[in-house]
C-alpha positions as CSV (number, residue, x, y, z in Angstrom):
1,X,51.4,23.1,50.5
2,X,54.9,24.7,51.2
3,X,55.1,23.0,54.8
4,X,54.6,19.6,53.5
5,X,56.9,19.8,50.5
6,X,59.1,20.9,53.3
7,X,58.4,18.3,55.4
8,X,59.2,15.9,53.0
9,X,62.4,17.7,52.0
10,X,63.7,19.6,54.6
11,X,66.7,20.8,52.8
12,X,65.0,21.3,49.5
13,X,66.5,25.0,49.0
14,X,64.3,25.8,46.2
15,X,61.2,24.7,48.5
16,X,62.9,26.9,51.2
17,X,63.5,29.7,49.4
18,X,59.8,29.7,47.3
19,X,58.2,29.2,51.2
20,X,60.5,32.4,52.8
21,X,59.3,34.7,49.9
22,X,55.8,33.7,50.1
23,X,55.6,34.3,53.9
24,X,57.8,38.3,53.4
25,X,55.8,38.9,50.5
26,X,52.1,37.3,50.9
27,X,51.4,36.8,54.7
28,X,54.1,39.8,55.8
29,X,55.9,37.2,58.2
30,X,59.5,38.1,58.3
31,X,60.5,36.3,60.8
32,X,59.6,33.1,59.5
33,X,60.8,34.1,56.5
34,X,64.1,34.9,58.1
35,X,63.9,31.6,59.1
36,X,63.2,29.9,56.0
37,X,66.0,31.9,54.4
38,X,69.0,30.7,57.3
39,X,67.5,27.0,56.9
40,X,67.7,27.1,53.4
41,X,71.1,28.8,53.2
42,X,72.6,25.9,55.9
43,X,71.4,23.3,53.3
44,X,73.5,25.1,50.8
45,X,75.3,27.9,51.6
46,X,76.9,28.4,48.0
47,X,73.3,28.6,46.4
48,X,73.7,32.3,44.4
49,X,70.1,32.6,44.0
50,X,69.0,31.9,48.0
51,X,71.8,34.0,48.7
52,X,70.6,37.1,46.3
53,X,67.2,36.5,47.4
54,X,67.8,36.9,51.5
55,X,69.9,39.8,50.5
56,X,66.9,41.5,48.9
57,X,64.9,40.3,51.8
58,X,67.4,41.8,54.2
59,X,67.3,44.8,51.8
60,X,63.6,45.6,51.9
61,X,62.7,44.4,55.6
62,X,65.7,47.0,56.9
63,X,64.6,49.9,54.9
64,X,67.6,51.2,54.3
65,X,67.5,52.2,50.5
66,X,70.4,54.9,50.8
């Protein structure tokens, strides 16, 4: 479902963003994720909420909670 809407709209941030936490959080695919997270963030690199949302990502996948 997510790689169609994507397909359709390959700049579609919020379709980005929804795909790169599914993959972290359901399928445990960072990289993608990562990838999903940079694509989305070159569509619109001002987008507060894509940006707060790799920054979590970054967060949890790095482990460093200090």
């Amino acid at each position: 479902m997510f790689e169609r809407a994507i397909e359709a709209d390959p700049t579609n941030t919020k379709n980005l963003g929804a795909y790169a936490i599914f993959l972290t959080d359901i399928q445990g695919n960072h990289d993608q994720a990562r990838d999903m997270f940079e694509r989305a963030i070159e569509a619109d690199p001002t987008n507060t909420q894509i940006l707060g949302a790799y920054a979590i990502f970054l967060w949890t996948i790095r482990g460093d909670h200090h």
